[in-house]
N, CA, C and O atoms as a Tinker XYZ file with bonds, in Angstrom:
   360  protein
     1  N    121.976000   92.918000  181.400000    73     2
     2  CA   123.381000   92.593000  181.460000    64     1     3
     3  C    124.133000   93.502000  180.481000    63     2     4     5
     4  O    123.875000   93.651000  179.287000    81     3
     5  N    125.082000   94.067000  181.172000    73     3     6
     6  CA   125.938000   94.711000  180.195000    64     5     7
     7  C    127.169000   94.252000  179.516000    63     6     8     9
     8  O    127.731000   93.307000  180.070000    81     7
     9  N    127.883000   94.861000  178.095000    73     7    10
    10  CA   128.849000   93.822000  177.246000    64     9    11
    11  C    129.862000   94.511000  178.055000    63    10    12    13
    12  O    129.764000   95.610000  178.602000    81    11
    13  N    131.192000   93.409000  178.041000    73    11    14
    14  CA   132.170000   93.643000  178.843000    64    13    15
    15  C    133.263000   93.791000  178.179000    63    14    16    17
    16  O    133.236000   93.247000  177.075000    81    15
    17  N    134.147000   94.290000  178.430000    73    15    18
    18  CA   135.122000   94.983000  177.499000    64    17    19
    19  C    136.149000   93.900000  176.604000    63    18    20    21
    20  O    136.673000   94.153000  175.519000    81    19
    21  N    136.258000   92.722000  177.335000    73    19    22
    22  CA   136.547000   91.528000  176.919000    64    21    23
    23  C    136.046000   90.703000  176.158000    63    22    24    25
    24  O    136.609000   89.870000  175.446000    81    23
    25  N    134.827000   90.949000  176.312000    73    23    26
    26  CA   134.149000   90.083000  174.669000    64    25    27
    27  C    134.752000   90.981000  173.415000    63    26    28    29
    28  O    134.507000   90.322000  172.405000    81    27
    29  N    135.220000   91.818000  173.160000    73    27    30
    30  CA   135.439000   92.562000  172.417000    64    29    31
    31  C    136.894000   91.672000  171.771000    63    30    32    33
    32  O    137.247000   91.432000  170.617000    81    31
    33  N    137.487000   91.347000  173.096000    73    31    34
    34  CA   139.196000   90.936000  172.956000    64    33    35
    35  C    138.790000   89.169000  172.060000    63    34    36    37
    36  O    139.159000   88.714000  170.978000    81    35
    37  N    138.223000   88.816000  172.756000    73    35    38
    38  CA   137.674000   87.611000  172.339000    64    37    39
    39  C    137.107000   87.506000  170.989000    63    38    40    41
    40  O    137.140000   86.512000  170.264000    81    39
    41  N    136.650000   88.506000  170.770000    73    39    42
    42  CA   136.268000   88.370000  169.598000    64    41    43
    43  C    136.871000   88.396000  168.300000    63    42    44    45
    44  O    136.603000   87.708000  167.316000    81    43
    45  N    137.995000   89.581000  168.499000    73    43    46
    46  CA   139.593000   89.746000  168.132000    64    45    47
    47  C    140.515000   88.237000  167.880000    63    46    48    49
    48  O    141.058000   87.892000  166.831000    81    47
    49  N    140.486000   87.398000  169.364000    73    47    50
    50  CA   140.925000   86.481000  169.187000    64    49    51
    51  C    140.598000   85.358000  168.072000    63    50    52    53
    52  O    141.325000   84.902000  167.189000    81    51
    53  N    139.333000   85.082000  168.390000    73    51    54
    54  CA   138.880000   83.794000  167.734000    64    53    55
    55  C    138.791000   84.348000  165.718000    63    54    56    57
    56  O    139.016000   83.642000  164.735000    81    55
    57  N    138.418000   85.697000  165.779000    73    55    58
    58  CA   139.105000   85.885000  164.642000    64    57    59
    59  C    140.310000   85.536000  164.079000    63    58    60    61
    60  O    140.340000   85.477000  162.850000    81    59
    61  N    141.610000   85.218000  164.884000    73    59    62
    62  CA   142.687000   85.077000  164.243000    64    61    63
    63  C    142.989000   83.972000  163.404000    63    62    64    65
    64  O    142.015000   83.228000  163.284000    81    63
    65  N    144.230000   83.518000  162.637000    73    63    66
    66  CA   144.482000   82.231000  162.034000    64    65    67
    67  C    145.778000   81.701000  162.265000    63    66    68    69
    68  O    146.492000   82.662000  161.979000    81    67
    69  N    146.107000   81.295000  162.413000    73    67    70
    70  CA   146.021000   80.474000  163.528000    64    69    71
    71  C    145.855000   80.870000  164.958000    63    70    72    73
    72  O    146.613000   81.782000  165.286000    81    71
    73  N    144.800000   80.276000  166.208000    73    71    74
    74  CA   144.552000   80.800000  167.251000    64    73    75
    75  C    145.187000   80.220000  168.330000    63    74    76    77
    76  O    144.866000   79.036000  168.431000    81    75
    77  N    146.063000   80.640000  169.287000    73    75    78
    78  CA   146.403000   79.734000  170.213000    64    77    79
    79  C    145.704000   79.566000  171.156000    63    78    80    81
    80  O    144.541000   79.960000  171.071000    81    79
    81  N    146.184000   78.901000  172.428000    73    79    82
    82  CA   145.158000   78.198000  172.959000    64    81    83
    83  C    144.737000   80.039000  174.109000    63    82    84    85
    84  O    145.519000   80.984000  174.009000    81    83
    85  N    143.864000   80.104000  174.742000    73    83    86
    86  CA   143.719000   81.409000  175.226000    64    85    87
    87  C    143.554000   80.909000  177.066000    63    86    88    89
    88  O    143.132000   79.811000  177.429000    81    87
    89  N    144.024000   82.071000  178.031000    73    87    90
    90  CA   143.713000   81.478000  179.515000    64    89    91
    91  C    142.887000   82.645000  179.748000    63    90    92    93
    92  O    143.309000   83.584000  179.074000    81    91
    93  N    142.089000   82.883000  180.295000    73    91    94
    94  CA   141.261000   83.858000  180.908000    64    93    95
    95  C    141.539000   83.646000  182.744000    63    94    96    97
    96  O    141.214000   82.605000  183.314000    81    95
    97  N    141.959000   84.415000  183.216000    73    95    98
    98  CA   142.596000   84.576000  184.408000    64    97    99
    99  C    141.696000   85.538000  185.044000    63    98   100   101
   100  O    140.996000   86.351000  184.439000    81    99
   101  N    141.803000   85.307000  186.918000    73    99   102
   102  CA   141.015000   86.226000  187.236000    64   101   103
   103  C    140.228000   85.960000  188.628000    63   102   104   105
   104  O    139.612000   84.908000  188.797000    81   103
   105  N    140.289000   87.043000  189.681000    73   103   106
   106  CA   140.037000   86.567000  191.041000    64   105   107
   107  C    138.757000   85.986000  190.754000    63   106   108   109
   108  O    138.258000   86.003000  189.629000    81   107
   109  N    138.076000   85.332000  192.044000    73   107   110
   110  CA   136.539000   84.574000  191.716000    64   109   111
   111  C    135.483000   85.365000  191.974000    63   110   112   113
   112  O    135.407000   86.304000  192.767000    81   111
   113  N    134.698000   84.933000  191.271000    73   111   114
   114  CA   133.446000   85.997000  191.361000    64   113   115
   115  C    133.118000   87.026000  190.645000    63   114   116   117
   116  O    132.053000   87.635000  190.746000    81   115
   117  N    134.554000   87.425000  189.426000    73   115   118
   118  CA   134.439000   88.377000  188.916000    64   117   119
   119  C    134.150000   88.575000  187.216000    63   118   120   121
   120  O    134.467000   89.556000  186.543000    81   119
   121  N    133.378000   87.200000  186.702000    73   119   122
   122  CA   132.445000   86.557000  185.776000    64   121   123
   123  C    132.631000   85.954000  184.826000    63   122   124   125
   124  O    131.823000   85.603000  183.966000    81   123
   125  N    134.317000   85.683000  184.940000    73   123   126
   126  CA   135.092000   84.452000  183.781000    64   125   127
   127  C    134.464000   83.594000  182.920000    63   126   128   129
   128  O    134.664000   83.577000  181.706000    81   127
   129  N    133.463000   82.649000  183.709000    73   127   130
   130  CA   132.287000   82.056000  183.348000    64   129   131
   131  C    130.965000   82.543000  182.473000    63   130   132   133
   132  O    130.414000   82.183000  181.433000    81   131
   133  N    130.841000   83.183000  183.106000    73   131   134
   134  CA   129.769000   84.485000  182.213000    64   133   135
   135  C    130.356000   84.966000  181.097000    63   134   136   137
   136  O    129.670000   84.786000  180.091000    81   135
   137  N    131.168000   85.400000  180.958000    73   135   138
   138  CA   131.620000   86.401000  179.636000    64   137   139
   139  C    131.859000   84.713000  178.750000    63   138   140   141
   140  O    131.325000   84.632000  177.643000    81   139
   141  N    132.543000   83.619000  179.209000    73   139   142
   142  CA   132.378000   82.589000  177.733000    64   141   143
   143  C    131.263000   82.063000  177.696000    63   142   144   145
   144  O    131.060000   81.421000  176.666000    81   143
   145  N    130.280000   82.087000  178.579000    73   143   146
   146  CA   128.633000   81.641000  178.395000    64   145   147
   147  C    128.325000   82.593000  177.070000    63   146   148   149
   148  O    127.806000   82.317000  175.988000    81   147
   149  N    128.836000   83.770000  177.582000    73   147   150
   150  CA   127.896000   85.172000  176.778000    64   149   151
   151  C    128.748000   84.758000  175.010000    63   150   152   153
   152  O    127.969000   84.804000  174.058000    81   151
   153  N    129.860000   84.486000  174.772000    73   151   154
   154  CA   131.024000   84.691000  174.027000    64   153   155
   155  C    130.167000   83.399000  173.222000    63   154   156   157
   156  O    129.201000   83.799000  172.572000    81   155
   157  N    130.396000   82.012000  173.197000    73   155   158
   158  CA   130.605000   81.266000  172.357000    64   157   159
   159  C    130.083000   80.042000  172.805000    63   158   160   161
   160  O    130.265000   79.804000  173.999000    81   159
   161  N    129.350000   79.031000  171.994000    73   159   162
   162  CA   128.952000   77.374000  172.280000    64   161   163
   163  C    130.657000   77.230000  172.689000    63   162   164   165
   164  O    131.641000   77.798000  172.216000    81   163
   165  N    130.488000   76.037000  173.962000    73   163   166
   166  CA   131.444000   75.364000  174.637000    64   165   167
   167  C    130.973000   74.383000  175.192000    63   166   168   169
   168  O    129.855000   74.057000  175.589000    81   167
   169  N    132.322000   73.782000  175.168000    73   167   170
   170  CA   132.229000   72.665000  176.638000    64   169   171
   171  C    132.942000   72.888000  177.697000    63   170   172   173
   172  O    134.147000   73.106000  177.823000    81   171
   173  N    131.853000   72.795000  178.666000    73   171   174
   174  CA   132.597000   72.782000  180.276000    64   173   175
   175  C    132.917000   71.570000  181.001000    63   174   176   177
   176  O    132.074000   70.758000  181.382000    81   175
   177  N    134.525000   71.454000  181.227000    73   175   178
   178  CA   135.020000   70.519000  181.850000    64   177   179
   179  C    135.855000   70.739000  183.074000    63   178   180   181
   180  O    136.871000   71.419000  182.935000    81   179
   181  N    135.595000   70.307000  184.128000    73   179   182
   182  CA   136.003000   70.869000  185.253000    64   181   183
   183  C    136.825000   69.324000  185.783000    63   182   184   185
   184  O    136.268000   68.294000  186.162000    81   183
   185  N    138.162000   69.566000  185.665000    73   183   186
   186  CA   139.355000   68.883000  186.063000    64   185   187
   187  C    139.378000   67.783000  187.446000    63   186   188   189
   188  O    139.884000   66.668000  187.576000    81   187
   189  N    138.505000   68.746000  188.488000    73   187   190
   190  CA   138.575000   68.052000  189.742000    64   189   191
   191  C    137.026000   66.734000  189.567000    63   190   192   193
   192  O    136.616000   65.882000  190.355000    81   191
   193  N    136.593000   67.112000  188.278000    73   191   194
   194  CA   135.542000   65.659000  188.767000    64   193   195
   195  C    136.236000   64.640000  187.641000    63   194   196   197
   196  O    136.631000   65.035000  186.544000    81   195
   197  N    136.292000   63.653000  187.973000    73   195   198
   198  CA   136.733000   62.260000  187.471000    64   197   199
   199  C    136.189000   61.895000  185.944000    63   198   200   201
   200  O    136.987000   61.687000  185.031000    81   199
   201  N    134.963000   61.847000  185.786000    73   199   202
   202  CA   134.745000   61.897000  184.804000    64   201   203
   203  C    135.172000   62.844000  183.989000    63   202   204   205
   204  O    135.869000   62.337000  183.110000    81   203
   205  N    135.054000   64.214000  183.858000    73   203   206
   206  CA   135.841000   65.395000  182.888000    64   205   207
   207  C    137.313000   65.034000  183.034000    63   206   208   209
   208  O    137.814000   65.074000  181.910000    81   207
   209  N    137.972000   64.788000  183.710000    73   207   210
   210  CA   139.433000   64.360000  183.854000    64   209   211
   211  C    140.327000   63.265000  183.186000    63   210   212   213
   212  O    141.532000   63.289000  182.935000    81   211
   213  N    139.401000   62.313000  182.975000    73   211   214
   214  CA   139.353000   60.638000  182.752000    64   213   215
   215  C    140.065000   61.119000  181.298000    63   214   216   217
   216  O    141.295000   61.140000  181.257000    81   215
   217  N    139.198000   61.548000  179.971000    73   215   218
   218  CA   139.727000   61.508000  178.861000    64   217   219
   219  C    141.229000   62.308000  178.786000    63   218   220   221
   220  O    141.898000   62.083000  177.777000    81   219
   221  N    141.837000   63.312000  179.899000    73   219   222
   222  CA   142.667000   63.540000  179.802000    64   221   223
   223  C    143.710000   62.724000  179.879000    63   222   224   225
   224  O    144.807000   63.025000  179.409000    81   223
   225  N    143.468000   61.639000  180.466000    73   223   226
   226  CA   144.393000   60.623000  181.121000    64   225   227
   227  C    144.570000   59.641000  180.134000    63   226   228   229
   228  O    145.671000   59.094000  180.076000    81   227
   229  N    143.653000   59.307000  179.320000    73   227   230
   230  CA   143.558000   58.088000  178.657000    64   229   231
   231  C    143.651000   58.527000  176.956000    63   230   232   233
   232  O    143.906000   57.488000  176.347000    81   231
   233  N    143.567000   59.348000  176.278000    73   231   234
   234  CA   143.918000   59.604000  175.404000    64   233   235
   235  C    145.654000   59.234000  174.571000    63   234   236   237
   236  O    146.764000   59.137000  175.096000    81   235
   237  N    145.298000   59.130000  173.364000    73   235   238
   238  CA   146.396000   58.313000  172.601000    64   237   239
   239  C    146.632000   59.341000  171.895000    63   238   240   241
   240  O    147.827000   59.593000  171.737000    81   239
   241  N    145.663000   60.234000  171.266000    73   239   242
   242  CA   145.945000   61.182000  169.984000    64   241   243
   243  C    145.394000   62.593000  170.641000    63   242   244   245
   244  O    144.993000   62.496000  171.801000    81   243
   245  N    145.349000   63.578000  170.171000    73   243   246
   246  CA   144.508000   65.154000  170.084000    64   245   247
   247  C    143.015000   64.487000  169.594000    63   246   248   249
   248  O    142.035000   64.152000  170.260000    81   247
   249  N    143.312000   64.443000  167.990000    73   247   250
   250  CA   141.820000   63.931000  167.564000    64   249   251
   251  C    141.090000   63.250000  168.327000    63   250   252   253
   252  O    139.881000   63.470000  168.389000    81   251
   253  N    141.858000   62.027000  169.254000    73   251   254
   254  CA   140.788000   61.412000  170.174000    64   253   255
   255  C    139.884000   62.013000  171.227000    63   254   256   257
   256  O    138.720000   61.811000  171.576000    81   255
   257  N    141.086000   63.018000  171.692000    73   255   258
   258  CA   140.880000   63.157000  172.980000    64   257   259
   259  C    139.266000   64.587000  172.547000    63   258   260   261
   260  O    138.164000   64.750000  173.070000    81   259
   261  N    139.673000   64.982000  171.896000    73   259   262
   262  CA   138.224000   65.928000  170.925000    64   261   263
   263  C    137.848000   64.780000  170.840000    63   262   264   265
   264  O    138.514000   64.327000  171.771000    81   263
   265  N    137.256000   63.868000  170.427000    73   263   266
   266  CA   135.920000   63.515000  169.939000    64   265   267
   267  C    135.512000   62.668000  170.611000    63   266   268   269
   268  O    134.506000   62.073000  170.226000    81   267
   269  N    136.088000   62.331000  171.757000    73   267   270
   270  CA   135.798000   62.038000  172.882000    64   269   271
   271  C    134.599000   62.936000  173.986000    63   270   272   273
   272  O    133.449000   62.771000  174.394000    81   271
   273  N    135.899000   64.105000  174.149000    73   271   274
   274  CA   134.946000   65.240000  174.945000    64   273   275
   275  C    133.863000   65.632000  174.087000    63   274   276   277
   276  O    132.838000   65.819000  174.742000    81   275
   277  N    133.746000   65.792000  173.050000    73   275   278
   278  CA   132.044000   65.923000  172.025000    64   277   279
   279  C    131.400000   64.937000  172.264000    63   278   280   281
   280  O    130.173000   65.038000  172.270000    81   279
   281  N    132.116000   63.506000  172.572000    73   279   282
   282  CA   130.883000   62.267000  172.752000    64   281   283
   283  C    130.116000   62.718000  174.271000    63   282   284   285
   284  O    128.944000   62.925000  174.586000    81   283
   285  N    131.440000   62.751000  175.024000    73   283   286
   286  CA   130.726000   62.510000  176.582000    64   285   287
   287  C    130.067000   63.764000  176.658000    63   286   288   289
   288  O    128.867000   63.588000  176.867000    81   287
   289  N    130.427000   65.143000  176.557000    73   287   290
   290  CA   129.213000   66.225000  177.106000    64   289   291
   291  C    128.256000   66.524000  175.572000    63   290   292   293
   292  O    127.944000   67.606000  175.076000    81   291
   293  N    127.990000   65.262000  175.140000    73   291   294
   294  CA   126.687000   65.424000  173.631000    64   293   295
   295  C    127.096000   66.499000  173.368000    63   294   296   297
   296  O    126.914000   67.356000  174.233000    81   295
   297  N    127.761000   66.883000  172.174000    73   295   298
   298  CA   128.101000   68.102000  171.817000    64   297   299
   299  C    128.021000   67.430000  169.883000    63   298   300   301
   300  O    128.507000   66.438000  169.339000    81   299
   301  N    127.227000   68.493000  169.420000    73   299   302
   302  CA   127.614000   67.877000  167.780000    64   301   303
   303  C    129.078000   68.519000  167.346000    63   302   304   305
   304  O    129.423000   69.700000  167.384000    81   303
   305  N    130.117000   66.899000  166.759000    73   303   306
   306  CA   131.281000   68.154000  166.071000    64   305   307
   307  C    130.932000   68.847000  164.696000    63   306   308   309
   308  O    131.678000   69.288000  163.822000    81   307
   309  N    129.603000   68.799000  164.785000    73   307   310
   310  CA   129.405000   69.957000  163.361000    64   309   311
   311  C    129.956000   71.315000  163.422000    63   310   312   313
   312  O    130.503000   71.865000  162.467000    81   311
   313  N    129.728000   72.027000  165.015000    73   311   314
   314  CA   130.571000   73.080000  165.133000    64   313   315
   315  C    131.618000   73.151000  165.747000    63   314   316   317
   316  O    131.813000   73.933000  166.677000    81   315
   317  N    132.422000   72.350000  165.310000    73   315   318
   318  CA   133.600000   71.456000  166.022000    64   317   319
   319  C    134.352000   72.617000  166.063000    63   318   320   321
   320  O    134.887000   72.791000  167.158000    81   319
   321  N    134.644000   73.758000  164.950000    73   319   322
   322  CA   135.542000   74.704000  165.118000    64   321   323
   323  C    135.142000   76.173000  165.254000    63   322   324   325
   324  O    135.677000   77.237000  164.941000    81   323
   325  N    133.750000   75.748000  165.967000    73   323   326
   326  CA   133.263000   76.881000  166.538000    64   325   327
   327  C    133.365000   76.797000  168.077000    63   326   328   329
   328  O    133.242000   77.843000  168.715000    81   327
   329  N    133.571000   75.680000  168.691000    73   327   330
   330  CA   133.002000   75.373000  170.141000    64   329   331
   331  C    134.641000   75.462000  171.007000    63   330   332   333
   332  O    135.623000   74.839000  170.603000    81   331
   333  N    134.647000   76.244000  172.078000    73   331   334
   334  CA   135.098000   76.228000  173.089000    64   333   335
   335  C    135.789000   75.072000  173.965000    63   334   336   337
   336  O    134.972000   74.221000  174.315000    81   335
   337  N    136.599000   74.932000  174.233000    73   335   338
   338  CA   136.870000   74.018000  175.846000    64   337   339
   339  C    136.852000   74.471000  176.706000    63   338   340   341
   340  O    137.898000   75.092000  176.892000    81   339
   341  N    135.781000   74.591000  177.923000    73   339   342
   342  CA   136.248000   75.495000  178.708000    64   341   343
   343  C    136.749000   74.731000  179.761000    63   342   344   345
   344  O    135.904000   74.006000  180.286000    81   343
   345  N    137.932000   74.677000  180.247000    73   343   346
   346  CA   138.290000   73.930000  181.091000    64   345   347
   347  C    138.642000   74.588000  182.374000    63   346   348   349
   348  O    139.630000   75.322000  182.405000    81   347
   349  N    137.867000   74.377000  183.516000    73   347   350
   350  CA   137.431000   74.859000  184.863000    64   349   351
   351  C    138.446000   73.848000  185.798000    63   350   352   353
   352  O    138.568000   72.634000  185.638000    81   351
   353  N    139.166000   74.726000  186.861000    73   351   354
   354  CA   139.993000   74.109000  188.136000    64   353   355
   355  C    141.530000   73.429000  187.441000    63   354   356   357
   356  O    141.908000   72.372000  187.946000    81   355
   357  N    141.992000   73.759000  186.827000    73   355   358
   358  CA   143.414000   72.977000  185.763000    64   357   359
   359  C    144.344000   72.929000  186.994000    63   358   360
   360  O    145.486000   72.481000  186.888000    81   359
């Protein structure tokens, strides 16, 4: 597998201080998925299934709605500000 010119940008990014939130855009098939597999620990939450969706709906706070998504896809928040959302189908 070869590095893609975008991990580079990414890497740029998550360096910054304060980071905003980032969209990675992009016809299908052409490895969106792959490059944040390759990039960084995440969680993948994909909008159209009910369960990944649910805490969006029901949340009261930010903090909740994080330590929520760390409960349901077992995620430790030890690297709470290392880890990704990757949120699939929005």
């Amino acid at each position: 597998m070869f590095k893609r010119a975008i991990l580079t940008e990414l890497e740029k990014w998550s360096n910054k201080s304060p980071r905003k939130p980032l969209v990675i855009r992009g016809a299908r098939q052409v490895g969106k998925t792959t490059v944040v597999t390759q990039f960084a620990q995440y969680i993948y939450l994909n909008l159209e299934l009910p369960n990944d969706r649910r805490p969006f709906e029901e949340f009261s706070t930010i903090e909740e709605l994080v330590q929520t998504l760390f409960f349901i896809k077992n995620q430790s928040q030890s690297k709470r500000d290392k880890t990704l959302l990757f949120i699939y189908e929005i």
